[in-house]
C-alpha positions as CSV (number, residue, x, y, z in Angstrom):
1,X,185.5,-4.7,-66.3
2,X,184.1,-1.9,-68.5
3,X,185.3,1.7,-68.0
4,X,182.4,4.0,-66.9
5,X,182.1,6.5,-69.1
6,X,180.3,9.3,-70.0
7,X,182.4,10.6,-73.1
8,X,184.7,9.0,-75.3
9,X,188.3,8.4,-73.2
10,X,191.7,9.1,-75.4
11,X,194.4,7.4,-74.2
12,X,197.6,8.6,-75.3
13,X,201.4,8.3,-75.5
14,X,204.2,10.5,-77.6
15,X,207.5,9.8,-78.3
16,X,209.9,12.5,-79.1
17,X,213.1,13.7,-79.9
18,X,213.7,15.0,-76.3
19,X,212.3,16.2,-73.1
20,X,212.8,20.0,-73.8
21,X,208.8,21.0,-74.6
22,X,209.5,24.4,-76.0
23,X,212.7,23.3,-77.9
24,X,211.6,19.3,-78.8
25,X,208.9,18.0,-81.0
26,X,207.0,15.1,-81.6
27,X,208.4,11.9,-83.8
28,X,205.2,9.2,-82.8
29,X,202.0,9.7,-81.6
30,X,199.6,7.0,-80.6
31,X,196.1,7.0,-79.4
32,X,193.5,4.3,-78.2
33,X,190.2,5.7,-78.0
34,X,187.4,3.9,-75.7
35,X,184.1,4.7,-76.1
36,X,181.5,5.1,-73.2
37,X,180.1,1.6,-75.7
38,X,182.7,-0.6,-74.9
39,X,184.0,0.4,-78.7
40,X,187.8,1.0,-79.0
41,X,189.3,3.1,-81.6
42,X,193.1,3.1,-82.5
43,X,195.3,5.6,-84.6
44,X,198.6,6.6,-85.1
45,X,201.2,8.2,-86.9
46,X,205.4,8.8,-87.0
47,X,206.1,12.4,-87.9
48,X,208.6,14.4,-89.0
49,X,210.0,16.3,-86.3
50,X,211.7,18.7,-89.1
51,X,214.7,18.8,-86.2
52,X,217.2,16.5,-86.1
53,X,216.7,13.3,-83.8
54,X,219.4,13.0,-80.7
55,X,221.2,9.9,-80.6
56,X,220.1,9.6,-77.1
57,X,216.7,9.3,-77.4
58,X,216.8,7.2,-80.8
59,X,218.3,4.7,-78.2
60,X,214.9,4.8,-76.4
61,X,212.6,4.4,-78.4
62,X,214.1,3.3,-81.8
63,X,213.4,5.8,-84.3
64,X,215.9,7.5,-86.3
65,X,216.4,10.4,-88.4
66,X,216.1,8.1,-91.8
67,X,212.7,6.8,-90.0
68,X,211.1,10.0,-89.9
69,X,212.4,12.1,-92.7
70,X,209.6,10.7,-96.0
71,X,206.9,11.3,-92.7
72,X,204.0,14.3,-92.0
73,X,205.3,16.8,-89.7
74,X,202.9,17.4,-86.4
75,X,201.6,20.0,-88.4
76,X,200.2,18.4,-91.6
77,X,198.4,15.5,-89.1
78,X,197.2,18.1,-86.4
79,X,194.0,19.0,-87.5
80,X,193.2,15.6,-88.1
81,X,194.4,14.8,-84.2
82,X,192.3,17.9,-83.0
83,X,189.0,16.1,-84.2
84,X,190.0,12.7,-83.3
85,X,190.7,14.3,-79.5
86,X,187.7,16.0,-79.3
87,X,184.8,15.6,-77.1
88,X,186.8,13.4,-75.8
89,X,189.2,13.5,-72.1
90,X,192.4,12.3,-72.3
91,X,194.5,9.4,-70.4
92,X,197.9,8.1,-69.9
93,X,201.0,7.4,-68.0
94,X,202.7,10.7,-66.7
95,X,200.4,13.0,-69.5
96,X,200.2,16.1,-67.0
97,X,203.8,16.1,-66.8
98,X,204.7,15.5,-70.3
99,X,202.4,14.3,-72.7
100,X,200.0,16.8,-72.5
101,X,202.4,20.0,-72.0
102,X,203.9,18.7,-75.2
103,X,200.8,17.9,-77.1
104,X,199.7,21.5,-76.7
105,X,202.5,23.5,-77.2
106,X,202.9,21.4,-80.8
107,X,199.0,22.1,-81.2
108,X,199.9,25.9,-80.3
109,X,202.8,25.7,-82.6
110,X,200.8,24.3,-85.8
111,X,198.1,27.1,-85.3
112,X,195.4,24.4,-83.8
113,X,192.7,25.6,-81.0
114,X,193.1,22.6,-78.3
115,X,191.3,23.3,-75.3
116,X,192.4,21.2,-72.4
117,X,190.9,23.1,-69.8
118,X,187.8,21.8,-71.2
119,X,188.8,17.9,-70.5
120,X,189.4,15.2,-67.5
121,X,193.1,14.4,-67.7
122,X,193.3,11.0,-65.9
123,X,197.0,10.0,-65.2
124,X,197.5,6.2,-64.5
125,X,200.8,7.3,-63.1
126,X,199.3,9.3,-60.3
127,X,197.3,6.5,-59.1
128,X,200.1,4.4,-59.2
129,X,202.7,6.4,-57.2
130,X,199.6,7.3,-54.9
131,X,198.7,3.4,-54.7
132,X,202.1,2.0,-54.4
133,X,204.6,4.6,-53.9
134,X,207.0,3.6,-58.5
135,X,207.4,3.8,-64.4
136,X,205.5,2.1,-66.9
137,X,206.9,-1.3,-67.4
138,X,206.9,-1.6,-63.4
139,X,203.3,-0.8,-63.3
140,X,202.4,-3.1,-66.4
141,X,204.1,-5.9,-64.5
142,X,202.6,-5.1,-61.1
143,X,198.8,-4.4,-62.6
144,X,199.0,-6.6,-65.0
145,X,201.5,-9.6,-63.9
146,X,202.9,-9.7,-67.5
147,X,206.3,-8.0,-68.8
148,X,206.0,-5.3,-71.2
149,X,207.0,-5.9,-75.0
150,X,208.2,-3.2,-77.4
151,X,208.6,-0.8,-74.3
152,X,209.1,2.9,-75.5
153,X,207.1,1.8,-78.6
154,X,204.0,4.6,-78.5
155,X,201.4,2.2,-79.2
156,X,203.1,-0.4,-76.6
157,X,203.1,1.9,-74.3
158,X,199.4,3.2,-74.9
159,X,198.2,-0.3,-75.0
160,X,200.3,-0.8,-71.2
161,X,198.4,2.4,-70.1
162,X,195.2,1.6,-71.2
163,X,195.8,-2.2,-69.4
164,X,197.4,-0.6,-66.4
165,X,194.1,2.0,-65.6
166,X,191.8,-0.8,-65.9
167,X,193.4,-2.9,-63.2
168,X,194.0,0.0,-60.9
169,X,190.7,0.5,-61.0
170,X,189.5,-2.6,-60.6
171,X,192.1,-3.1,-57.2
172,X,191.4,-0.3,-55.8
173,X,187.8,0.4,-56.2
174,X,186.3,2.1,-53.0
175,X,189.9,2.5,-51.3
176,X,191.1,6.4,-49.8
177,X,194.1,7.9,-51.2
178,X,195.8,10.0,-48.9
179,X,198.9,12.7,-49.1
180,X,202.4,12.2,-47.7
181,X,200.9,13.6,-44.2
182,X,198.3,10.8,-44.3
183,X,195.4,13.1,-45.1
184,X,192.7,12.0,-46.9
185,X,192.8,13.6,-50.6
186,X,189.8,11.4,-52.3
187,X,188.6,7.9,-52.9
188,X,189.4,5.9,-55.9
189,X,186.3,5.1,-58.3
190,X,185.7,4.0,-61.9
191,X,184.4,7.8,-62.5
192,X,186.1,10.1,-64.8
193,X,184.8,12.7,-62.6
194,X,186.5,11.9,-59.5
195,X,189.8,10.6,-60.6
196,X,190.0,13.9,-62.4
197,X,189.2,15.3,-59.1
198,X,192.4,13.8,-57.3
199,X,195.2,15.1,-60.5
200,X,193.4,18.7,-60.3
201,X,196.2,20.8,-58.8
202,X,196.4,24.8,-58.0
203,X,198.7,25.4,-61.3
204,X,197.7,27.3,-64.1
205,X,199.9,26.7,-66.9
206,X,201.0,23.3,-67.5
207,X,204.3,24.3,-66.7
208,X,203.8,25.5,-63.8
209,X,205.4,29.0,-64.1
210,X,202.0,29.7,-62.0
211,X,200.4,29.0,-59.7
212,X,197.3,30.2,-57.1
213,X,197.1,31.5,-53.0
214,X,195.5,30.9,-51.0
215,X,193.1,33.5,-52.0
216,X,192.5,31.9,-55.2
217,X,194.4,35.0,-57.0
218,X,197.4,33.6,-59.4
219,X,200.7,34.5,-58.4
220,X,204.2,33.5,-59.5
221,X,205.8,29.9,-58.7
222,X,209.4,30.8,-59.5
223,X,212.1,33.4,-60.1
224,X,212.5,36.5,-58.2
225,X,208.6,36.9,-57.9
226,X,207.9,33.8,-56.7
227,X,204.6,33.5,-54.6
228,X,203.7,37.0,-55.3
229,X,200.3,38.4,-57.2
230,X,200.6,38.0,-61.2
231,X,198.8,41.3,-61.9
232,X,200.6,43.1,-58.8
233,X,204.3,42.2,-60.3
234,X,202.6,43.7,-63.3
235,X,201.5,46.7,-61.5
236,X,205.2,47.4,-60.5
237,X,207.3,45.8,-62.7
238,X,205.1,45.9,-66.0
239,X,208.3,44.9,-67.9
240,X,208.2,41.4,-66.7
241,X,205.3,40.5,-68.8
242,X,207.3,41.5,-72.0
243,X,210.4,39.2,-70.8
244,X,208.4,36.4,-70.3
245,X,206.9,36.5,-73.7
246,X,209.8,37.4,-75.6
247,X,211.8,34.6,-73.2
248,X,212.0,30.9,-73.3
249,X,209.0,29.7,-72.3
250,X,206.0,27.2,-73.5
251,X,203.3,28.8,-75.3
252,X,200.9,27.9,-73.4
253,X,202.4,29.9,-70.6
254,X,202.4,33.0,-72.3
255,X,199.1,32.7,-73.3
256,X,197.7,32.1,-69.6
257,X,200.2,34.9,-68.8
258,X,198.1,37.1,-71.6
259,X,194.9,36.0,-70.3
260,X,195.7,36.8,-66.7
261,X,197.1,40.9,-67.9
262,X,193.9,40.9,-70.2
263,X,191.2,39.8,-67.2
264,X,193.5,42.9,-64.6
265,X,192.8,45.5,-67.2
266,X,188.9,44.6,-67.3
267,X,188.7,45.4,-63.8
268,X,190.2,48.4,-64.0
């Protein structure tokens, strides 16, 4: 089975030094790049986190402090990442939780322009748990009837992806996915397009601080303004801009959160 493509498809996995993405930063970084040819491009790198390596996640996936610290930091290898990503969507397994909220606030962090807006983010996770109702090495085993080697490995586990999306999509061709309430939410089909289609969600940031109504207007999804109008908490409370973007949260948040204040003002 071939994947039907349109553009290149980047499929992707990072290992890291935690699960924090405004505190944690990339130690491995693996990509397998599919062409809508058939041709399949591979690159990786281990980088220098320049923070130190918890002992808990070295028991994941393997790589230590002494490992990383002759390596690139994210910074000196992101440009080169930027171009390799681009014109290109992205895949993997749980990327719109993770990977991808990671991947840009590092991009944001190294002072590199990465648009994901502009890109299908197809998550063999989501068709998995919509599919079967379960992690990687599970999938990899039910897809694929073979147990994983080198889990937590990046590149084991992009090759896993990569082998897991394949076979969804060649069981479940044609089928309907529906929600918990047994609604029908889409059809699975080897189209970037469509499987985009069924991930797409109402958030805004991919931390979803926001969110939108019903209306289509963005509004809050947490805190003591949750559910209510961005640019009406900013009408009354126009403090709570300058908290968020002086408090704790991704980058890419705060620079929705800018663009939303910036689009209000126009109107005015």
């Amino acid at each position: 089975m071939t994947l039907n493509l349109k553009i290149p498809l980047c499929f992707f996995d990072l290992e890291t030094t935690g699960i924090n993405i405004t505190q944690d930063r990339i130690i491995e970084i693996a990509v397998i790049k599919v062409m809508p040819n058939g041709e399949v491009i591979k690159k990786s790198n281990v980088v220098n986190p320049t923070i130190p390596i918890a002992s808990e996640s070295t028991a994941i996936h393997g790589i230590s402090n002494e490992d990383v610290k002759d390596k690139p930091t994210f910074k000196e290898v992101a440009k080169d990442y930027a171009r390799f990503f681009e014109g290109s969507d992205l895949a993997g397994f749980n990327i719109l939780k993770f990977d991808v909220p990671m991947l840009v606030e590092e991009f944001l962090r190294a002072g590199v322009e990465f648009d994901y807006s502009r890109k299908k983010l197809i998550d063999a996770q989501k068709i998995f748990h919509m599919m079967e109702k379960r992690t990687l090495s599970a999938a990899f085993k039910f897809y694929c009837e073979k147990d994983m080697v080198d889990a937590h490995s990046a590149e084991a586990d992009t090759q896993a992806t990569m082998d897991v999306l394949y076979a969804q999509l060649k069981r479940y061709e044609n089928q309907e996915v529906t929600d918990g309430l047994g609604k029908k939410i889409g059809v699975i089909k080897n189209d970037m397009d469509v499987l985009n289609k069924l991930f797409s969600s109402e958030l805004i940031d991919l931390a979803g601080r926001m969110t939108r109504n019903n209306k289509g207007e963005p509004v809050f999804n947490f805190g003591k303004h949750k559910n209510k109008p961005v640019l009406e908490v900013f009408k009354i409370e126009p403090s709570y801009y300058d908290w968020m973007m002086n408090g704790d949260f991704p980058l890419d948040t705060k620079r929705r959160l800018t663009e939303i204040k910036l689009s209000g003002l126009m109107k005015k």
